[in-house]
C-alpha positions in Angstrom: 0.0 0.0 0.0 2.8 2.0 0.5 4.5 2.0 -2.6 1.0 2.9 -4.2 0.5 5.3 -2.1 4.3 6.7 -3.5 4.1 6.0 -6.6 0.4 8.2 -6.5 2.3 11.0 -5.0 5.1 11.0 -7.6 2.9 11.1 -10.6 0.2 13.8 -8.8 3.0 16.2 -7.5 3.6 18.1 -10.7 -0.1 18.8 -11.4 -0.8 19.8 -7.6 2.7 22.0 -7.8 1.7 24.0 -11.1 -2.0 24.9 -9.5 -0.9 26.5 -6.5 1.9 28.8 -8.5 -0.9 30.2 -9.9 -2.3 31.8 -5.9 -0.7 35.1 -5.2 0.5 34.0 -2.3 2.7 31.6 -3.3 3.6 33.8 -6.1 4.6 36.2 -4.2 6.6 34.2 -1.6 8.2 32.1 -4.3 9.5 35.5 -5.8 10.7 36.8 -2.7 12.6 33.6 -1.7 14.2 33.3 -5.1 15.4 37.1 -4.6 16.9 36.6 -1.2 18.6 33.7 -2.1 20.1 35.3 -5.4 21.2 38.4 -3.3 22.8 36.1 -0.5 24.5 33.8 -2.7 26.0 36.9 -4.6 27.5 38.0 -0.8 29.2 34.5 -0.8 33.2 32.9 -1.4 32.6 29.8 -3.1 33.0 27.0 -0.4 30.2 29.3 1.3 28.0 28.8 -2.1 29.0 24.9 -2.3 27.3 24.8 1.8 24.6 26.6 0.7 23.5 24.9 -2.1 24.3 21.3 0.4 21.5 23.2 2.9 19.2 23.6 0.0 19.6 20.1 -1.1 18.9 18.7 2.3 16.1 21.2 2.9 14.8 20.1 -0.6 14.9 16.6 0.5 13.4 17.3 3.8 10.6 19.0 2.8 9.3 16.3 0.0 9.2 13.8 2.5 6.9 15.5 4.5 5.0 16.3 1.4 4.8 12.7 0.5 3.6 12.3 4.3 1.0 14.8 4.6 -0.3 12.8 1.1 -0.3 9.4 2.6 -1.6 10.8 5.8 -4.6 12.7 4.0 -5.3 9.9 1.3 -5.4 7.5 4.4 -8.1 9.5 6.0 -10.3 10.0 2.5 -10.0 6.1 2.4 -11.4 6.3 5.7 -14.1 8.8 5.3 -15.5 7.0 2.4 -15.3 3.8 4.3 -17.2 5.3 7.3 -20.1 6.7 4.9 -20.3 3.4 2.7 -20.7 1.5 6.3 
C-alpha cells in the first residue's frame, strides 16, 4: 500500500505544484525567496555557495518527505471517510 500510495504521490505532484503557482500568495513568496537567495548567494566565497547549495539540497529533500507524508496521511483519511459513509 505504501508503494502505491508513493508512486500516487510522484505522478500527482507536478499537477498539484503548477496549480498553486498560480495563488498570489505563493507567487509572491516564491519570488521573494528566489530574490533573497540570489542576493545572498551573490555575498558569498565559493565554499560558502558549495554549503549553501548542500543546505538547500537537504532542505529540498526534507521537505518532499513530508509532502509525500501529509499525502499518505490525507489519502489514508479519505480512504477512511469514504469507508465510514459506505458503512
Amino acid at each position: 500500500m505504501k508503494n502505491a500510495l508513493h508512486q500516487l504521490w510522484l505522478d500527482n505532484t507536478e499537477d498539484i505544484f503548477n496549480r498553486d503557482r498560480g495563488c498570489p500568495q505563493v507567487k509572491e513568496l516564491t519570488d521573494l525567496i528566489q530574490r533573497n537567495r540570489e542576493k545572498l548567494s551573490e555575498a558569498l566565497s565559493d565554499a560558502q555557495k558549495e554549503t549553501l547549495e548542500k543546505y538547500d539540497d537537504c532542505c529540498a529533500e526534507l521537505h518532499d518527505l513530508y509532502f509525500e507524508r501529509f499525502f499518505e496521511s490525507g489519502f489514508r483519511l479519505g480512504v477512511q471517510l469514504t469507508l465510514a459513509g459506505l458503512l
